[in-house]
DSSP file (Angstrom, degrees, kcal/mol; ACC not computed):
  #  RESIDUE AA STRUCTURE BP1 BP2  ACC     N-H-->O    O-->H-N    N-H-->O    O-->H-N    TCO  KAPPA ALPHA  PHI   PSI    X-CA   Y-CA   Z-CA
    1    1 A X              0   0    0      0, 0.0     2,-0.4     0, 0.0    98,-0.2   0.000 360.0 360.0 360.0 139.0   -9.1  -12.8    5.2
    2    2 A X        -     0   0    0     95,-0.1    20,-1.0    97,-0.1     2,-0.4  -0.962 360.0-177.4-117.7 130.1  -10.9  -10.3    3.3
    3    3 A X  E     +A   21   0A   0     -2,-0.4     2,-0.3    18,-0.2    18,-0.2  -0.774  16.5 165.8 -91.6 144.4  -13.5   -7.2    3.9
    4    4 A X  E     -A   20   0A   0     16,-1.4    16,-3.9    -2,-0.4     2,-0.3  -0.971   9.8-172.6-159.4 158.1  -15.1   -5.3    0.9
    5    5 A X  E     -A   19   0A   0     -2,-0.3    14,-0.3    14,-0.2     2,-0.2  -0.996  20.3-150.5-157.0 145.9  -18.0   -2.8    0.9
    6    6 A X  E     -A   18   0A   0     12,-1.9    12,-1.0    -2,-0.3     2,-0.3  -0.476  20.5-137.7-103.1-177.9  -20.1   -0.9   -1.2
    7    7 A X  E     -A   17   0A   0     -2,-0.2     2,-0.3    10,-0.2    10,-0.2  -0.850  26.7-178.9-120.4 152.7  -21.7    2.6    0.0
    8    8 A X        -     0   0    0      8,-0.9     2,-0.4    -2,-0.3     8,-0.0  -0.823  21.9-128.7-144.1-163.9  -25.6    3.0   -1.0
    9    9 A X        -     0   0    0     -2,-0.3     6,-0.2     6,-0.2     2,-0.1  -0.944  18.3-139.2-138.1 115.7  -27.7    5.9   -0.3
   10   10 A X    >   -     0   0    0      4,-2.2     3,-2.3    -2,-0.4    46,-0.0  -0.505  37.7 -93.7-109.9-160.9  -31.2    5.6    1.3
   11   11 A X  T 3  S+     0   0    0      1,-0.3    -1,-0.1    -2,-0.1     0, 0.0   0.957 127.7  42.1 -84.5 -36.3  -34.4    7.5    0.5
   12   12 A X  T 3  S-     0   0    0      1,-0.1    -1,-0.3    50,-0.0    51,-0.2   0.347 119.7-105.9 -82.4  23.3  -33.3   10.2    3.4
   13   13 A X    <   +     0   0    0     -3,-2.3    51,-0.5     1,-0.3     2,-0.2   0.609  65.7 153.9  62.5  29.0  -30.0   10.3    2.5
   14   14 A X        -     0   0    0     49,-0.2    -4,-2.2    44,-0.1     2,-0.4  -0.297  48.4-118.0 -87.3 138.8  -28.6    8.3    5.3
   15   15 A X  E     - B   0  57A   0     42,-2.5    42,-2.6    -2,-0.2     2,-0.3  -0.868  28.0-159.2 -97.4 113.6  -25.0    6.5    4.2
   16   16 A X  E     -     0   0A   0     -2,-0.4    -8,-0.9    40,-0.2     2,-0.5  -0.664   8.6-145.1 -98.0 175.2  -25.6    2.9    4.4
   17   17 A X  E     -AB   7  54A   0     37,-3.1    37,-1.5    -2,-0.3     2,-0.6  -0.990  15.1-167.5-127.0 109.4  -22.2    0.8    4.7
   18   18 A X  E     -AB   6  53A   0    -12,-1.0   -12,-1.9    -2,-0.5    35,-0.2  -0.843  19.1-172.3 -99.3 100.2  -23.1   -2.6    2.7
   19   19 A X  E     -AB   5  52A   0     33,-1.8    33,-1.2    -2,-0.6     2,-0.6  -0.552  17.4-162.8 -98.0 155.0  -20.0   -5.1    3.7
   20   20 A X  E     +AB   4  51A   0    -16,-3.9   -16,-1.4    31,-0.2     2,-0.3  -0.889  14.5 175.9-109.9 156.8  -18.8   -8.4    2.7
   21   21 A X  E     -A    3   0A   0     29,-0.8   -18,-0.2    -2,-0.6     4,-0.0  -0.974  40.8-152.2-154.4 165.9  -16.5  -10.7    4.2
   22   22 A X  S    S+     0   0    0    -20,-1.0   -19,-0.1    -2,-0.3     3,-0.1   0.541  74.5 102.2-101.4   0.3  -14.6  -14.2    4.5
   23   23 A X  S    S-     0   0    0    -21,-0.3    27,-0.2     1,-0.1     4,-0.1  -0.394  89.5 -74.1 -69.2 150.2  -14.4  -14.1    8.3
   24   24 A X    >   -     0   0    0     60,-0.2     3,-1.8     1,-0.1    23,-0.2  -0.110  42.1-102.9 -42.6 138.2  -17.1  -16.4   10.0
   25   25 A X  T 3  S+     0   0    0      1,-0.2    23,-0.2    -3,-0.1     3,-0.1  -0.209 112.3  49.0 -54.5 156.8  -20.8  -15.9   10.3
   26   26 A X  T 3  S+     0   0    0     21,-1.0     2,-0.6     1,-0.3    55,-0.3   0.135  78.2 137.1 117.7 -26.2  -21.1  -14.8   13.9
   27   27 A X    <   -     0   0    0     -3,-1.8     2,-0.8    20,-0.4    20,-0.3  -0.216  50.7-140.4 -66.4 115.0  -18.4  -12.2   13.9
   28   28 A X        +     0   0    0     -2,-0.6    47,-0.7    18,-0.2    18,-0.2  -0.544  32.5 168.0 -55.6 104.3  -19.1   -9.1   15.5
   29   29 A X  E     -CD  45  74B   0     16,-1.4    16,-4.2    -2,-0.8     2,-0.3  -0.840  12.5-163.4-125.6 163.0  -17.6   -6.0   13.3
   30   30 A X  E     -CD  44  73B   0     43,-1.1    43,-1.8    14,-0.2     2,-0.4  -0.966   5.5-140.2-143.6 151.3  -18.3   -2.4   13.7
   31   31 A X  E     -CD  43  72B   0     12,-3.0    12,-4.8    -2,-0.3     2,-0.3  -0.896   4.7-157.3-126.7 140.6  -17.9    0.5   11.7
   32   32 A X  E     -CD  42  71B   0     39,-1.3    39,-2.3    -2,-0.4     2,-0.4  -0.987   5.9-176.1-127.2 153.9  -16.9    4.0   12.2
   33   33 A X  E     +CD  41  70B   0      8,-1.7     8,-1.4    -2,-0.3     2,-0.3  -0.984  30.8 142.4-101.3 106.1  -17.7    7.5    9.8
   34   34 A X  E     -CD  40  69B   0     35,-2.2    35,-1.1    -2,-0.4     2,-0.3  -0.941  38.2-152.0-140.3-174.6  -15.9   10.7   11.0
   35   35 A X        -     0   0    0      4,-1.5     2,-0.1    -2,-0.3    33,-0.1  -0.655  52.6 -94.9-132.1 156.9  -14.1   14.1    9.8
   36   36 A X  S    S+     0   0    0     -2,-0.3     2,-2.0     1,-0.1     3,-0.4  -0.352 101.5   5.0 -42.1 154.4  -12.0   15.2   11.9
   37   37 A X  S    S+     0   0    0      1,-0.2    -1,-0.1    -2,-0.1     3,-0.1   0.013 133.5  41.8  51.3 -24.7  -13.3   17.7   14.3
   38   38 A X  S    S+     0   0    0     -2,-2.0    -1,-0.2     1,-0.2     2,-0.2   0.838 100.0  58.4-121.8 -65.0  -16.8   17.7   13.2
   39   39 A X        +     0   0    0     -3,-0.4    -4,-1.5    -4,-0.1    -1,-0.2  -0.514  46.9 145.3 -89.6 119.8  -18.2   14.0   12.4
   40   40 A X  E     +C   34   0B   0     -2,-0.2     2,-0.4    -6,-0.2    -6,-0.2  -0.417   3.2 136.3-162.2 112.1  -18.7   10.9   14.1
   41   41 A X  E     -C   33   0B   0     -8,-1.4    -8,-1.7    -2,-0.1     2,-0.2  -0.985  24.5-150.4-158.2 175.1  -20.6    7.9   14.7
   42   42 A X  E     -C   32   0B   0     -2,-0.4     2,-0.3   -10,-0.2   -10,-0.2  -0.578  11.4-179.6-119.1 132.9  -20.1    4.4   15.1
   43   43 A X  E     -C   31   0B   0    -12,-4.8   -12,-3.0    -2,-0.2     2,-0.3  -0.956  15.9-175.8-134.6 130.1  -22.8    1.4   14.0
   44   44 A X  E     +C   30   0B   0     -2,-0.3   -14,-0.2   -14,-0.3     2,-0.2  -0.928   7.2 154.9-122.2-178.6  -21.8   -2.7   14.7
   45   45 A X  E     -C   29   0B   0    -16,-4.2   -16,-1.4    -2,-0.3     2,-0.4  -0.852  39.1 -70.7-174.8-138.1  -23.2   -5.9   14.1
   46   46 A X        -     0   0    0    -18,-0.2     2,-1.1    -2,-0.2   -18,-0.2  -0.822  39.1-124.5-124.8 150.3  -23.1   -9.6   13.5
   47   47 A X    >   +     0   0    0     -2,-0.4   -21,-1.0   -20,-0.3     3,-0.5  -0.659  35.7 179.3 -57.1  55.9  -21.7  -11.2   10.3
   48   48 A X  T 3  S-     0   0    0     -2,-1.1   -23,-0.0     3,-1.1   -24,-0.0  -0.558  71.4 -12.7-100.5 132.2  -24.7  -13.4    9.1
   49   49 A X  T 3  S-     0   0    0     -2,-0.3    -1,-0.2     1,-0.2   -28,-0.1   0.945 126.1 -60.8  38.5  61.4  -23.9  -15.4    5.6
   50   50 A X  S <  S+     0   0    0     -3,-0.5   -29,-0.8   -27,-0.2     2,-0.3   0.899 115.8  92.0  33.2  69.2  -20.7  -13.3    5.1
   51   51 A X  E     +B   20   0A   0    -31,-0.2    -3,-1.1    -5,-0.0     2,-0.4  -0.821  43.6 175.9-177.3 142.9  -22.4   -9.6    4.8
   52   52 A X  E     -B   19   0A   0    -33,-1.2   -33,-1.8    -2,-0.3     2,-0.2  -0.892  14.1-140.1-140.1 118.0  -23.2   -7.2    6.9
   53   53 A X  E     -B   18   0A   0     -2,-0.4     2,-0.4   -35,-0.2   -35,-0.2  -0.471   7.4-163.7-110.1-176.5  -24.5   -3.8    7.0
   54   54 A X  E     -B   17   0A   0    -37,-1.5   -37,-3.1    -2,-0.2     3,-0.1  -0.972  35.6 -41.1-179.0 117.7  -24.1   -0.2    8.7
   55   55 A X  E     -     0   0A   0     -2,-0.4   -39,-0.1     1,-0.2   -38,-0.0  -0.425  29.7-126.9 102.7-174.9  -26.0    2.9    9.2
   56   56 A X  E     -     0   0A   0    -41,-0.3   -40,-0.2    -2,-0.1    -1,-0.2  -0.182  46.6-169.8-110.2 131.2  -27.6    4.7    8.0
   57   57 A X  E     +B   15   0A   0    -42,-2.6   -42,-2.5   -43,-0.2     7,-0.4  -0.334  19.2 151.2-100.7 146.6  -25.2    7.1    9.1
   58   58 A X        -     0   0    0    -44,-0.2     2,-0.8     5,-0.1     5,-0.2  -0.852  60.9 -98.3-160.1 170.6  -26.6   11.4    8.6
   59   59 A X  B >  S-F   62   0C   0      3,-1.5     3,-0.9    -2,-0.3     4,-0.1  -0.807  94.6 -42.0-112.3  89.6  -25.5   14.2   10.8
   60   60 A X  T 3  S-     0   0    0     -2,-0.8     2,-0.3     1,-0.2    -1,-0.2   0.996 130.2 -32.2  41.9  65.0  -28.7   14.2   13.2
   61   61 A X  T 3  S+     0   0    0      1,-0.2     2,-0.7     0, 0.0    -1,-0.2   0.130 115.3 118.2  76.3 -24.2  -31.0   13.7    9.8
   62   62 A X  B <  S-F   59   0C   0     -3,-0.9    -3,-1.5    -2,-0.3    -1,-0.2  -0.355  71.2-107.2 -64.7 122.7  -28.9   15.5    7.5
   63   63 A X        -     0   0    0     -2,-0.7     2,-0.2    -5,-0.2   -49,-0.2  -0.323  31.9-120.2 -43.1 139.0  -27.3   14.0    4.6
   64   64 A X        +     0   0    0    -51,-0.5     2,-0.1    -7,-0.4    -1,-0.1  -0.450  38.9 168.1 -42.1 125.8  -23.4   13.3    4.6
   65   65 A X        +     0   0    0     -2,-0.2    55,-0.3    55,-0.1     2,-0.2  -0.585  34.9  41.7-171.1 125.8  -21.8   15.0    2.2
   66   66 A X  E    S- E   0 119B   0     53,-2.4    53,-4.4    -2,-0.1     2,-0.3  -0.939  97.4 -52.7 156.5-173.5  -17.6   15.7    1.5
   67   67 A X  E     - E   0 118B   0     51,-0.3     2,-0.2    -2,-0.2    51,-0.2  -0.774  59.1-169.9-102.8 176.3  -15.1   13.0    2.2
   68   68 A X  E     - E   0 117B   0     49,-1.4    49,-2.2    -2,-0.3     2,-0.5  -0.958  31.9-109.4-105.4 142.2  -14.7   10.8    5.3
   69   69 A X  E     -DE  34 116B   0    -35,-1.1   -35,-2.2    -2,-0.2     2,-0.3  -0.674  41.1-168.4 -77.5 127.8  -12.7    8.6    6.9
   70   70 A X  E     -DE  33 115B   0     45,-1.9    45,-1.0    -2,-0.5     2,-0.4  -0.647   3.8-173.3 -95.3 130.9  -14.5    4.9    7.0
   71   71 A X  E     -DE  32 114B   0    -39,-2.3   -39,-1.3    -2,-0.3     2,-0.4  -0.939  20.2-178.5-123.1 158.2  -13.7    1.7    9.0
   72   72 A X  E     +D   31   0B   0     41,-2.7     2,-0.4    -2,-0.4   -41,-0.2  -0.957  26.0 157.9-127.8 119.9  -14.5   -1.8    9.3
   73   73 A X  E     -D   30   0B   0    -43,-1.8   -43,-1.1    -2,-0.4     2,-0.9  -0.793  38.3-130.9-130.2 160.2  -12.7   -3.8   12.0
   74   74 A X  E     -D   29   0B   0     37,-6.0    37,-0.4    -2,-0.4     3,-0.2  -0.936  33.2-134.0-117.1 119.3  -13.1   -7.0   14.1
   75   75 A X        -     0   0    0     -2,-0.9    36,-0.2   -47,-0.7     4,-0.1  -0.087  52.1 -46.2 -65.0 173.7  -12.3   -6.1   17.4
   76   76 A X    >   -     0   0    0      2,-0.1     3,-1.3    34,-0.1    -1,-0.2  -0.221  49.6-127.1 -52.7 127.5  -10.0   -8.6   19.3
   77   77 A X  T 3  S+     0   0    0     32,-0.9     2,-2.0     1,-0.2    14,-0.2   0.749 101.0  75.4 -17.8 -85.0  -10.7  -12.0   19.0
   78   78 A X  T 3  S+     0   0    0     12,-0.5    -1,-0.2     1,-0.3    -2,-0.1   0.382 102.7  46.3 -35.6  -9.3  -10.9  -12.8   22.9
   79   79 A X  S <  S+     0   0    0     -2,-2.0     2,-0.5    -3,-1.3    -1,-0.3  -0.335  94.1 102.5-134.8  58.1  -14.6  -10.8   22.9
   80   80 A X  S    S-     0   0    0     -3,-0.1     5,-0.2   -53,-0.1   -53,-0.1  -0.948  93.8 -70.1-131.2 116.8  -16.0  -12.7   19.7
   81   81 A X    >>  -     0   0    0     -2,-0.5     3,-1.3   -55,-0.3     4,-1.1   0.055  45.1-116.6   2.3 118.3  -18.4  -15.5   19.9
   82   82 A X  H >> S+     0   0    0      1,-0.3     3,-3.0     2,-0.2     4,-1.9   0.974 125.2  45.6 -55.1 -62.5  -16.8  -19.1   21.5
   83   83 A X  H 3> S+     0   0    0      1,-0.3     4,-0.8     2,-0.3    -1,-0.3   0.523 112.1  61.0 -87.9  -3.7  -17.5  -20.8   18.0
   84   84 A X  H <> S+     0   0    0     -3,-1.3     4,-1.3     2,-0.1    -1,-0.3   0.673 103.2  43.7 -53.2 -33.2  -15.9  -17.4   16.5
   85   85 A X  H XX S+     0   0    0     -3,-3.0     4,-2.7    -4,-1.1     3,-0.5   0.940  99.6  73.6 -93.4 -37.3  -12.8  -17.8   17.9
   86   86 A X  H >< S+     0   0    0     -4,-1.9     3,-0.8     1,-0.3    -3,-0.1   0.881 111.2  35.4 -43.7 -59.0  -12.7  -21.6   17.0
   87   87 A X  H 3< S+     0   0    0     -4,-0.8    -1,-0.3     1,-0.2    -2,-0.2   0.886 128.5  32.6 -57.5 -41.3  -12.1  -20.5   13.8
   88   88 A X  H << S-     0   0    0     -4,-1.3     6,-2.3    -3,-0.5     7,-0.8   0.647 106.8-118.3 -42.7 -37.2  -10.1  -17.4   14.4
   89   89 A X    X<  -     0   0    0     -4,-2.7     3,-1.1    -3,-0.8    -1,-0.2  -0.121  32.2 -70.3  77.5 163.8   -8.2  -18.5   17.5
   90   90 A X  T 3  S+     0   0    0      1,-0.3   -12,-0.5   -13,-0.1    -1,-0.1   0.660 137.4  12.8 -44.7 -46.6   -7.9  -17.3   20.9
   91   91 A X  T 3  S-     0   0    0    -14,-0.2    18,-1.9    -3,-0.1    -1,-0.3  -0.336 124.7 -89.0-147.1  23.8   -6.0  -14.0   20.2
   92   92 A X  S X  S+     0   0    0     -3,-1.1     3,-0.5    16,-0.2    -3,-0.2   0.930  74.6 154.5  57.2  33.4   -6.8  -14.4   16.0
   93   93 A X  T 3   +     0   0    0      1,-0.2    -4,-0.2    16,-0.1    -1,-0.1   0.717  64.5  50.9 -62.6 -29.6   -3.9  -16.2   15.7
   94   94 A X  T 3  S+     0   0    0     -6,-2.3    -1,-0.2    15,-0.1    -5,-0.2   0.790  86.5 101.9 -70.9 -41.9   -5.4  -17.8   12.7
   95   95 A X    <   +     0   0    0     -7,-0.8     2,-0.4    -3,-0.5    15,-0.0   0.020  48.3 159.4 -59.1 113.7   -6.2  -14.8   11.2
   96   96 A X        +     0   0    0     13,-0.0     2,-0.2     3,-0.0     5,-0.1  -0.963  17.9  81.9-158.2 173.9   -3.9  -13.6    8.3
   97   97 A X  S >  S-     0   0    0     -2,-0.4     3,-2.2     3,-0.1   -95,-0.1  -0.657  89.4 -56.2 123.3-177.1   -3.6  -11.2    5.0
   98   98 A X  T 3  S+     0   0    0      1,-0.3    -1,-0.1    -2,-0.2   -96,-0.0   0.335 130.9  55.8 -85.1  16.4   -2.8   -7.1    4.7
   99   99 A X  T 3  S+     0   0    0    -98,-0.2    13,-2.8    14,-0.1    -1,-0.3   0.632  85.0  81.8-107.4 -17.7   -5.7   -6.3    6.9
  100  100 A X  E <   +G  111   0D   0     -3,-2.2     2,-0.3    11,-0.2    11,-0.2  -0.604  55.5 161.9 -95.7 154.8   -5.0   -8.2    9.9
  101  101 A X  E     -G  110   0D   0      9,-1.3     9,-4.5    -2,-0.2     2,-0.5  -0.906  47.1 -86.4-156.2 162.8   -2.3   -6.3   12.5
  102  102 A X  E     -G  109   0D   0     -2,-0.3     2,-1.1     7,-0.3     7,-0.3  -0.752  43.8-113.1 -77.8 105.3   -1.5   -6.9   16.2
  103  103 A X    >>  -     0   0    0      5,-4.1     4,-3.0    -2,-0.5     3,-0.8  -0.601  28.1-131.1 -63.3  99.8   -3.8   -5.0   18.6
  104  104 A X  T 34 S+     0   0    0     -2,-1.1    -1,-0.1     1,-0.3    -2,-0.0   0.308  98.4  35.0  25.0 -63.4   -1.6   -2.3   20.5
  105  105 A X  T 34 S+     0   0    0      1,-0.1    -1,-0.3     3,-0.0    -2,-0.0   0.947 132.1  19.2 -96.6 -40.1   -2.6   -3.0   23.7
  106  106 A X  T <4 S-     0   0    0     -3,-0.8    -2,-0.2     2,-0.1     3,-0.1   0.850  87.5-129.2 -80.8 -31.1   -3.3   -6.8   24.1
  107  107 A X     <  +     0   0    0     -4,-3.0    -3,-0.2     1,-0.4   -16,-0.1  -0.112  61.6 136.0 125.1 -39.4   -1.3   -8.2   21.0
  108  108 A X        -     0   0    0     -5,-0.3    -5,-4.1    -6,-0.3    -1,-0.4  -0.019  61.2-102.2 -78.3 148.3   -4.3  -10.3   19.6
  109  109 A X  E     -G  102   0D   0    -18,-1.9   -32,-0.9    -7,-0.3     2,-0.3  -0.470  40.5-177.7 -19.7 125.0   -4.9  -10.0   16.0
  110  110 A X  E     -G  101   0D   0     -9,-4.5    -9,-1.3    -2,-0.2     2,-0.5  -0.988  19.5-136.7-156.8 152.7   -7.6   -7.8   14.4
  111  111 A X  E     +G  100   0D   0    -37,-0.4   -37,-6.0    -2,-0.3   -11,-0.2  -0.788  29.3 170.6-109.2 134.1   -8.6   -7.2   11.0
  112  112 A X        -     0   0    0    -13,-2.8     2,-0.3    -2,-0.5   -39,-0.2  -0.872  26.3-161.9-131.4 174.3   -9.4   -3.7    9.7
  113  113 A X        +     0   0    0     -2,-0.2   -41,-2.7     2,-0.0     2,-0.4  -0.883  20.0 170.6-156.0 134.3  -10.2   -1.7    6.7
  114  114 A X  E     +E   71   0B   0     -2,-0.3     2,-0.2   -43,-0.2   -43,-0.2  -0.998  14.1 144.5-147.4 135.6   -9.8    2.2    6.9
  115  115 A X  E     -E   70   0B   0    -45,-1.0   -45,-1.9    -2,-0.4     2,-0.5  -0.939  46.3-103.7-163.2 156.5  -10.0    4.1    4.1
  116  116 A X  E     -E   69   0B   0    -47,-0.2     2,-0.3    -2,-0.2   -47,-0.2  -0.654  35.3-177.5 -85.2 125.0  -11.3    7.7    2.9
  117  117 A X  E     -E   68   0B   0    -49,-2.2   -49,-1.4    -2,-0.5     2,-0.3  -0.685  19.7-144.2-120.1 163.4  -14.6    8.1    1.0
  118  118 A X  E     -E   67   0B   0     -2,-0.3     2,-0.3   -51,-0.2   -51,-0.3  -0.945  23.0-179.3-125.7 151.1  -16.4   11.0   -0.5
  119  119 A X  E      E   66   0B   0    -53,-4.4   -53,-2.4    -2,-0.3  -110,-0.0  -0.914 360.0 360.0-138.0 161.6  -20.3   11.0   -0.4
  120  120 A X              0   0    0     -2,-0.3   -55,-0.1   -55,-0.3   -53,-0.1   0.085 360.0 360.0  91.0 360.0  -23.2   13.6   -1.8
């Protein structure tokens, strides 16, 4: 399974998070922006014709600008959409490639993508 994503910029300088994916329409994924110590917030939403977007993420109206750390994950399967998980499985069992991992606490399969980005 794959995620990819572009970054764009909107007219107030809000960071939108433009994503693709091969996972089923329907999926619920969510994204988080932080720094350590200083930054954070969180946007999700629904998969619709493999793309999704996120944000636009500012620090109370202020433009973003440094790097950050980025994700986009599918939470555990088992809280997905019933006609999500047919494809997926139960626990993502279905699910494979270098983005899918074992969630910690239940086991279940979930696909992420965390990487650091610079914006301004």
């Amino acid at each position: 399974m794959t995620i990819t994503y572009q970054l764009t910029t909107n007219a107030s300088g809000g960071v939108l998070v433009n994503a693709q994916s091969n996972l089923p329409d329907g999926t619920v994924l969510n994204s988080n922006f932080f720094r350590e110590g200083s930054f954070f917030a969180q946007d999700d939403g629904v998969l619709t014709g493999g793309k999704i977007s996120f944000g636009p993420f500012s620090d109370k109206g202020t433009p973003l600008s440094g790097s950050y750390d980025m994700s986009i994950t599918m939470p555990i399967a088992r809280n997905q959409p019933d006609e999500v998980q047919e494809c997926i499985g139960e626990a993502g069992e279905k699910l494979s490639g270098p983005l899918v991992t074992p969630e910690e606490i239940t086991g279940d399969n979930v696909a992420s993508i965390d990487t650091v980005v610079t914006v301004g």
